[in-house]
C-alpha positions in Angstrom: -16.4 10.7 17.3 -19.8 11.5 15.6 -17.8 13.6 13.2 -15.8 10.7 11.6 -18.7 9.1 10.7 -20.4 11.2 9.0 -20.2 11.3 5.1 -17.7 13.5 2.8 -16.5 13.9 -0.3 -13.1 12.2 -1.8 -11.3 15.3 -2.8 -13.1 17.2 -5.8 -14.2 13.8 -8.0 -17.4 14.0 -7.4 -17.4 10.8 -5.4 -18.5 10.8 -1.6 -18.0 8.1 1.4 -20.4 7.2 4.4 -17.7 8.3 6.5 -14.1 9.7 6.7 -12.7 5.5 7.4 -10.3 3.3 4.9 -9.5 -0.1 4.7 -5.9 0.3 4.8 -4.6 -1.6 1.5 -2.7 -5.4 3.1 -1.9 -7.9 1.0 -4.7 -10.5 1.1 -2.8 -13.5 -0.4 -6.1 -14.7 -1.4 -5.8 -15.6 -4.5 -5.5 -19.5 -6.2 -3.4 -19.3 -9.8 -2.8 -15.7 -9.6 -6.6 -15.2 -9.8 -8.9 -13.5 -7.1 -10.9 -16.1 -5.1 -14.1 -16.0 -3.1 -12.4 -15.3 0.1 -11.1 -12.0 -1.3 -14.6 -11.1 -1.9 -15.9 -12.0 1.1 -12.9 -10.1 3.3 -13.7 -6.7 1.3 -17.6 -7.3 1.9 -16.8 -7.6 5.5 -15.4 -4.7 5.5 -18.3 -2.9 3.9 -20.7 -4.4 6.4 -18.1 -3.2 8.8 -18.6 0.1 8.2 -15.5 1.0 5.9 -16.3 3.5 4.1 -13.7 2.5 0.9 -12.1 -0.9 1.4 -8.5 -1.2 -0.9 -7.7 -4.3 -2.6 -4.3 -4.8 -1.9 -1.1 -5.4 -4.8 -2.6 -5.4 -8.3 0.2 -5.4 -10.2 0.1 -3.8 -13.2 1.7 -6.3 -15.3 2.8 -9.9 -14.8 6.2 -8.8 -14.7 5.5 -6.2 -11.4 4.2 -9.4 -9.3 7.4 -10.5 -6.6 6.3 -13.7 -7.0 4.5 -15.8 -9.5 0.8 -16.3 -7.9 0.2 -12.5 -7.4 -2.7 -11.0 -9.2 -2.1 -8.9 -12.0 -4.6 -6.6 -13.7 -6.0 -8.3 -17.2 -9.1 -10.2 -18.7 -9.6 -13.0 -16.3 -8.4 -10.8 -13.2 -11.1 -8.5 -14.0 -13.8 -11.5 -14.4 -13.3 -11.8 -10.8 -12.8 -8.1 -9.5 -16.3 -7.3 -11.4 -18.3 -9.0 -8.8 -16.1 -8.4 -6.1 -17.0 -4.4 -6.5 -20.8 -5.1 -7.5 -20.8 -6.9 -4.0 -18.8 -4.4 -1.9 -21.0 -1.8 -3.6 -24.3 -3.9 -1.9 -22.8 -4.2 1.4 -23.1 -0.3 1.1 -19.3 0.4 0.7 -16.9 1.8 -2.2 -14.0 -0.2 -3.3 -10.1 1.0 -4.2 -7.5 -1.3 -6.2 -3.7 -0.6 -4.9 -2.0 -0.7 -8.3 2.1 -1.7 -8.3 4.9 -2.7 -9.4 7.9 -4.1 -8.0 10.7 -3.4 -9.5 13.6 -5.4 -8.5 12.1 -6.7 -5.1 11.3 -9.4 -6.7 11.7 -13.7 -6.4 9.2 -14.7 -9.3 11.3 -16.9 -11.2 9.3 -15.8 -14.2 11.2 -12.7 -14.6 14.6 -12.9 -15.0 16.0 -9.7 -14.8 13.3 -7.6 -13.1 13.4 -3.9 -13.8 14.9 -0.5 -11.2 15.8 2.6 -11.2 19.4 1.5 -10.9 21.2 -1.8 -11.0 20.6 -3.2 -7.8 21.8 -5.8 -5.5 18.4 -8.1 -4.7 18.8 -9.6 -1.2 14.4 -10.4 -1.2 15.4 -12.6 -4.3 19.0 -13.2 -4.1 17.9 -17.3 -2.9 16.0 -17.7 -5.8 18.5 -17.0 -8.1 17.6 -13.1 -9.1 20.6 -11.5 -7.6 20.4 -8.1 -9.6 18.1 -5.5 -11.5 19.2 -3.5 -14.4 18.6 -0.1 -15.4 15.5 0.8 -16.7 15.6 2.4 -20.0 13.2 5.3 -21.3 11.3 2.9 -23.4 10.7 0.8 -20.2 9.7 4.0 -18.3 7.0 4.8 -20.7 5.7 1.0 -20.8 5.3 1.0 -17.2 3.6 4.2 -17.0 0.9 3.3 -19.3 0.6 -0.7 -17.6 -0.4 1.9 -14.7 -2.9 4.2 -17.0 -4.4 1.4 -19.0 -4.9 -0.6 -15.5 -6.5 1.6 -13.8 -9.0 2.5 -16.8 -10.2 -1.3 -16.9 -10.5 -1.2 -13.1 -12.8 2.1 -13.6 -14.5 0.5 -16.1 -15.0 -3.0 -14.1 -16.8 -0.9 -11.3 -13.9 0.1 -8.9 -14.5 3.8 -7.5 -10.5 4.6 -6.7 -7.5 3.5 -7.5 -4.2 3.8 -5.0 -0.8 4.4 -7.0 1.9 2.7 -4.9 4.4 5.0 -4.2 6.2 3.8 -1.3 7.4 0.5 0.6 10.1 0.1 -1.2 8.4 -1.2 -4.7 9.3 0.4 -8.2 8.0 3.8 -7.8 9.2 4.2 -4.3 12.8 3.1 -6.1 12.7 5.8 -7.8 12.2 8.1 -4.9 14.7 7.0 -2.6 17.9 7.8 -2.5 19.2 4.2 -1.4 17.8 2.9 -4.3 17.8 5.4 -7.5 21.7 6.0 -8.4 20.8 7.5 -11.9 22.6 10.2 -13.5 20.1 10.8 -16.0 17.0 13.5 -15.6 15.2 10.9 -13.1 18.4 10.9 -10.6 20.3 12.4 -8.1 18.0 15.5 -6.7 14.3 14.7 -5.2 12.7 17.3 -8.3 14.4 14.7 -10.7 14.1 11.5 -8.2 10.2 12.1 -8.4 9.8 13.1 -11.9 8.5 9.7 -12.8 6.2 8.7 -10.7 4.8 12.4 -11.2 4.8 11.2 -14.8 3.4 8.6 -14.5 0.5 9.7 -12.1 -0.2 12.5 -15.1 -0.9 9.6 -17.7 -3.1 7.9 -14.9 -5.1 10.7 -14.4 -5.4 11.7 -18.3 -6.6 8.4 -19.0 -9.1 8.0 -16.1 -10.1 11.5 -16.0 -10.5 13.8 -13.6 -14.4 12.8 -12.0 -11.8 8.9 -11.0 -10.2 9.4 -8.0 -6.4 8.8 -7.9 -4.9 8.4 -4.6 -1.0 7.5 -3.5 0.4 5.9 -1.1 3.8 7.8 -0.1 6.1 6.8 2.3 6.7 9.6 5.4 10.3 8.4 5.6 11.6 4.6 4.3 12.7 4.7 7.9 16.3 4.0 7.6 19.6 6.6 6.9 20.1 8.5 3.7 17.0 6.9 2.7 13.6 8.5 1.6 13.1 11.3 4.5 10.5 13.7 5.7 11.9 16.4 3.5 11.8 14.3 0.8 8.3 13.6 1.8 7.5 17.4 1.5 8.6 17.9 -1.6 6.5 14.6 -3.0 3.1 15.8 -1.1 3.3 19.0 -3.1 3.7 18.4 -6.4 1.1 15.7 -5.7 -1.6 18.5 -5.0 -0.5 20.3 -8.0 -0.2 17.1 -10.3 -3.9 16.8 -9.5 -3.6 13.7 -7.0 -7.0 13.0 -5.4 -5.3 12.6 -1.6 -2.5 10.4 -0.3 -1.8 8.1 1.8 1.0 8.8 4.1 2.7 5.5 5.4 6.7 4.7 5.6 9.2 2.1 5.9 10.9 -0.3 2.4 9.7 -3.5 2.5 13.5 -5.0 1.6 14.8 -3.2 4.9 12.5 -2.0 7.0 9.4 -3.8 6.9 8.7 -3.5 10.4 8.6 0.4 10.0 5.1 0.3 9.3 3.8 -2.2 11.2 5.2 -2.2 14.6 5.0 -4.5 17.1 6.2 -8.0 17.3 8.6 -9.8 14.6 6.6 -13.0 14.2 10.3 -15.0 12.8 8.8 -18.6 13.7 6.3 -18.0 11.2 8.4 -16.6 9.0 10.4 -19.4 9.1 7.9 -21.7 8.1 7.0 -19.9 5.6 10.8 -19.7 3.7 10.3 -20.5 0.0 13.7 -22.6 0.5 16.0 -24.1 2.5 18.8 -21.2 2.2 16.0 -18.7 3.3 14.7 -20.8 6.2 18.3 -20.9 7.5 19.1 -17.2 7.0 15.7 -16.1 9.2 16.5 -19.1 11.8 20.0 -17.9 12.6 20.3 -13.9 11.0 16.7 -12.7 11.4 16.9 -11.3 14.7 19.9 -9.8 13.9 19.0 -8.3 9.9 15.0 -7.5 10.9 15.1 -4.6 12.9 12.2 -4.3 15.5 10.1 -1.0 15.9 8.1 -0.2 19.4 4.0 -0.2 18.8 2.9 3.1 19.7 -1.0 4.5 19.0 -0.8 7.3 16.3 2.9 6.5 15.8 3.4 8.1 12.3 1.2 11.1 13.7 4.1 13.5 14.3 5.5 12.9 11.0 2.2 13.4 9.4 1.1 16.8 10.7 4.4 17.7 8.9 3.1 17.0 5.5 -0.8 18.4 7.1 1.2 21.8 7.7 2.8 21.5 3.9 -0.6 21.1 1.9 -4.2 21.9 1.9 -5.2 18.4 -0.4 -7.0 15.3 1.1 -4.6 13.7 3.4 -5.2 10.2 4.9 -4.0 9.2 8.1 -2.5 5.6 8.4 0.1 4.7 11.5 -1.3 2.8 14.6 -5.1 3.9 14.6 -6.1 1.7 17.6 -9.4 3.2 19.9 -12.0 6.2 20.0 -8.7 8.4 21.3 -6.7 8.0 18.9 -9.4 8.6 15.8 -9.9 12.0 18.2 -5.9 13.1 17.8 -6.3 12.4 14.3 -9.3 14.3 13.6 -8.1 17.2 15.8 -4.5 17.2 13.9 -6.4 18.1 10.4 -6.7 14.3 8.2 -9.5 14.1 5.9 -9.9 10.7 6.5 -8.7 7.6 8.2 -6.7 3.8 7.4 -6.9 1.1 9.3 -5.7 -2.4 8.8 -5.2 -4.3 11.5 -7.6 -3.6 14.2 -9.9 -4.2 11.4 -8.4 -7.7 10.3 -9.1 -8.7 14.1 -12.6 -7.7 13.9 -14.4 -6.5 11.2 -16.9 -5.1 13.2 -14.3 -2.6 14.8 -15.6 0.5 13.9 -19.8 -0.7 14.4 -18.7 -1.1 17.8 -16.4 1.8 18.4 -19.5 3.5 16.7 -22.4 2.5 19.2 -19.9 2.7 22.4 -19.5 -1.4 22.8 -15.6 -0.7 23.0 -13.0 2.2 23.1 -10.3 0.7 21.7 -9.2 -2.2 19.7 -8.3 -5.6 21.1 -5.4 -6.4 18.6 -2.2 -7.7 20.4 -0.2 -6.4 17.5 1.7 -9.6 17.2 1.7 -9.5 13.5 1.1 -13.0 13.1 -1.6 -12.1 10.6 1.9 -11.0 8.3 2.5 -14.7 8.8 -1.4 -16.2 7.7 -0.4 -13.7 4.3 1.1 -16.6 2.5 -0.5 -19.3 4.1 -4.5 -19.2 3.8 -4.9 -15.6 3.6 -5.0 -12.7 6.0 -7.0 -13.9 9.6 -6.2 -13.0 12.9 -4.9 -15.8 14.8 -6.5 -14.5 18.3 
């Protein structure tokens, strides 16, 4: 265990963390008019103090128009007021801080976006009740736009302090459209085979990097599989992983499962649906969780280390910075995960339960964490903000 903790660099940037553990990026939902609030800062801080060594800030989208829905942060002037002193503070409580950049794509029900942007036109169940039923096509002239919202976000967030950035390649949001299958029905350059499925966001990671240089670490989050049939597969995954490490990636972030069908792929556990159905922005989407949700939101066992098989797959495929993120739950576990090959280590929930989860995994207090995995923290998301209801 001593070996997880003790301090490494983040690929070849330049940059090293206290210790080989990341805050897993979750969506915070702490934010009042769009705009960060103190609660976000304090939640990252914690983490610091909690002996994270890089905490990500989850869902920056890179333009008003990537937000799925209207009060999400996006990456400008008065955003970056607030994210200023969020890293100067994370960098006092002895941590590093990351910004997840996104888009969404079509997933989207902000009403401020009429037609929202995809690879393909596409049928828009997440938004269908708020009246934005499909996407359309992006163009080549959108594809460049979008590519340098990325760049130029991710320079202001290296200029505002941030130490990483995490390019959102996966749960089913624009750049994860691309890659799937399901999703991306072009017959254009960016369609049909994974080299041309991928040549986007490769793109698009290439002006990230040229524009932040090569001393700013870029990471991605890629999905392992979108966890569903003649989606996004391992294979897929492969393919993705290495022309990251030749694209110049710093390390990804292997995680799986598309928001719009699986969501549950990724977290596991319990389907928290009374919750949900509070939370329904309307009345046709309180009645479609109340009497289709069991049947349309397919449940996935909680297992420790459950994306660990997968994983080693893309550890046996390339020799960059991988981070482990699936399940990560007691002292055992961080062992496998160590033993398997991963550079470093993401956690979200056992950390949303307790803060402190690693200080006391560290000094021997506990061996494993004490979250229920009842995912009713998915639920406190667009409420309050992330908590742990235990």
């Amino acid at each position: 265990m001593n070996r997880a903790f003790q301090d490494k660099a983040l690929g070849a940037t330049g940059i090293r963390l206290k210790n080989a553990f990341i805050k897993a990026a979750t969506f915070e939902g702490m934010y009042e008019h769009g705009l960060p609030t103190r609660a976000l800062t304090d939640h990252h801080v914690a983490m610091a103090k909690g002996a994270i060594a890089l905490t990500t800030v989850s869902y920056g989208a890179v333009s008003p128009e990537g937000r799925t829905f209207p009060h999400q942060m996006y990456i400008h002037d008065k955003s970056l007021e607030k994210l200023v002193k969020l890293a100067y503070e994370v960098h006092q409580a002895g941590g590093k801080v990351c910004m997840q950049l996104t888009h969404c794509g079509y997933f989207s029900k902000n009403k401020e976006v009429k037609n929202p942007m995809a690879p393909s036109r596409i049928f828009n169940k997440y938004g269908a009740m708020s009246g934005i039923i499909f996407s359309r096509e992006m163009t080549s002239e959108d594809m460049a736009a979008v590519s340098e919202d990325f760049a130029i976000a991710a320079l202001r967030l290296k200029e505002a302090g941030f130490d990483a950035v995490e390019i959102h390649m996966g749960h089913g949001y624009l750049l994860s459209q691309f890659l799937s299958p399901r999703t991306n029905k072009r017959k254009d350059e960016y369609g049909g085979s994974i080299e041309n499925r991928s040549r986007f966001p490769l793109e698009l990671l290439k002006n990230v990097i040229d524009k932040t240089g090569k001393d700013f670490p870029v990471l991605v989050k890629l999905n392992l599989s979108d966890g569903f049939r003649n989606g996004f597969s391992l294979d897929d995954c492969k393919y993705v992983a290495r022309a990251l490490e030749k694209h110049g990636c710093t390390a990804i972030v292997l995680s799986g499962g598309f928001t719009s069908k699986t969501p549950f792929y990724l977290m596991r556990g319990k389907i928290p649906l009374r919750g949900m159905l509070k939370n329904g922005s309307n009345l046709a989407e309180k009645l479609t969780i109340a009497f289709f949700g069991p049947l349309i939101i397919r449940k996935f066992r909680f297992e420790e280390n459950f994306f660990l098989d997968q994983a080693r797959e893309i550890r046996k495929a390339v020799k960059m910075p991988l981070v482990y993120l699936g399940g990560v739950d007691s002292r055992k576990g961080i062992e496998e995960i160590l033993d398997a090959g991963f550079d470093f280590i993401a956690i979200a929930r056992a950390l949303i339960h307790d803060p402190e989860f690693l200080l006391k995994l560290g000094d021997g207090r506990i061996d494993r964490s004490a979250c229920t995995r009842c995912n009713q923290c998915v639920v406190e998301m667009d409420r309050d903000g992330i908590r742990c209801v235990l």
